[in-house]
PLY file of the C-alpha trace (Angstrom):
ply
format ascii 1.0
element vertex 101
property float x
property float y
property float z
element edge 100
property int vertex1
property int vertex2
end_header
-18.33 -8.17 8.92
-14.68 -8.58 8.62
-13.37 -9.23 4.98
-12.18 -12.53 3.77
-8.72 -13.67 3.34
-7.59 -14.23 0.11
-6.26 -18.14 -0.98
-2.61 -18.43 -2.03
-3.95 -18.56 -5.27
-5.78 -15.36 -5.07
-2.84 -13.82 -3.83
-0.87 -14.36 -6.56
-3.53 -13.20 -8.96
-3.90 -10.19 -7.22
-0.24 -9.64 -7.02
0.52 -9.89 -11.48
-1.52 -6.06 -11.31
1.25 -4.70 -8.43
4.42 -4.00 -10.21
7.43 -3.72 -7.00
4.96 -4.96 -4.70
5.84 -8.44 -2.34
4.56 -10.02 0.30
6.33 -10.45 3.74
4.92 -12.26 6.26
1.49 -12.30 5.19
1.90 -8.79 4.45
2.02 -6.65 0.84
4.97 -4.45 1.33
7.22 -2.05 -1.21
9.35 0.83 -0.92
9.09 3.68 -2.44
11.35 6.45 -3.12
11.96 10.10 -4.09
13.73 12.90 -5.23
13.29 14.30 -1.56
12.08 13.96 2.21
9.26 16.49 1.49
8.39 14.44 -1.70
8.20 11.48 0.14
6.07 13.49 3.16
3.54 14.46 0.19
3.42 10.93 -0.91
2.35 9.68 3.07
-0.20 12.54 3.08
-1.92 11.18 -0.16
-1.79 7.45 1.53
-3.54 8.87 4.72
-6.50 10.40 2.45
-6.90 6.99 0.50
-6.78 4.87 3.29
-9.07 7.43 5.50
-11.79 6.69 3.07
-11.21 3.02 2.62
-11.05 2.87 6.54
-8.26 0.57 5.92
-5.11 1.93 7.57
-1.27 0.39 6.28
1.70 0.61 8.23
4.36 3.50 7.46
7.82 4.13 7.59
9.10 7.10 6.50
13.15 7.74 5.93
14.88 10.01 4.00
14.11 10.09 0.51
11.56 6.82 1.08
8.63 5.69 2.69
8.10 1.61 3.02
4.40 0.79 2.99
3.07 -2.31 4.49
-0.24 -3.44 4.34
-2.29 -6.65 5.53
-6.02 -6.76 6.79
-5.31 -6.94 10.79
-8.76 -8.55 12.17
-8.85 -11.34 9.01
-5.29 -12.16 9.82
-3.72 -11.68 6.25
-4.49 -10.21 2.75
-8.21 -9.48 1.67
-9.30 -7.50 -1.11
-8.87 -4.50 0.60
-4.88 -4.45 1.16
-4.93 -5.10 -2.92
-7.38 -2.22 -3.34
-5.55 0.14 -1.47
-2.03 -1.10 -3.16
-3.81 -0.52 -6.64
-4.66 3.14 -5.17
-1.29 3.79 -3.60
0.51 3.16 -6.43
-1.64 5.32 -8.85
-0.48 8.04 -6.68
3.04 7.12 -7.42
2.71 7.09 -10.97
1.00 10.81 -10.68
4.32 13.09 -9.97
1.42 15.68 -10.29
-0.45 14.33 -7.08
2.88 14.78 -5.24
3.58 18.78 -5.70
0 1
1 2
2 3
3 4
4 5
5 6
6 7
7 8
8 9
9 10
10 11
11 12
12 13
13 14
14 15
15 16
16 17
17 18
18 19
19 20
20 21
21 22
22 23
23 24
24 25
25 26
26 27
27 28
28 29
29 30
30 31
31 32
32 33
33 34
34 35
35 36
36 37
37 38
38 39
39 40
40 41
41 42
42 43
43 44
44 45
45 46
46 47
47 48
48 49
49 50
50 51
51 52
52 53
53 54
54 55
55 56
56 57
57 58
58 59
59 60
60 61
61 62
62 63
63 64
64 65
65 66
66 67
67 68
68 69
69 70
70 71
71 72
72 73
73 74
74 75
75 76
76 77
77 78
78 79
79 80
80 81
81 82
82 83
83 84
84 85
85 86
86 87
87 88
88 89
89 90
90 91
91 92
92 93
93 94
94 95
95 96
96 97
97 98
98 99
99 100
């Protein structure tokens, strides 16, 4: 059973708990960045654990000294409760510099 999009309204509800987050093109999106590449390798290896388990999968780019994450439920065509879930998880991981040594 694929998951339900969210209304604009539940969007922006969802959003006020996502500090740096924004949506582009029915996508949640934000970049984050780090002291170094390796930090910011760390960070993408934490992501892939989270979103193994959640089965829900984001879209990442990874530069030098930042990684852009982009997420959006593929199959419902836009934001569900999962892209939020995974955002909530994703950045708990960036506000745990331990997580990322």
């Amino acid at each position: 059973m694929k998951p339900e999009l969210l209304s604009e309204e539940g969007v922006q509800q969802q959003m006020t708990a996502l500090p740096g987050w924004q949506i582009e093109s029915r996508e949640l999106v934000k970049e984050f960045r780090f002291a170094s590449y390796l930090a910011g390798i760390e960070f993408v290896r934490h992501v892939a654990v989270l979103a193994e388990a959640m089965n829900h999968h984001p879209d990442l780019v990874v530069g030098w000294r930042k990684v852009t994450v982009r997420l959006s439920t593929h199959s419902a065509g836009g934001l569900t409760r999962l892209d939020f879930e995974l955002a909530g998880q994703i950045t708990a991981v960036e506000s745990t510099p331990a997580a990322l040594t």
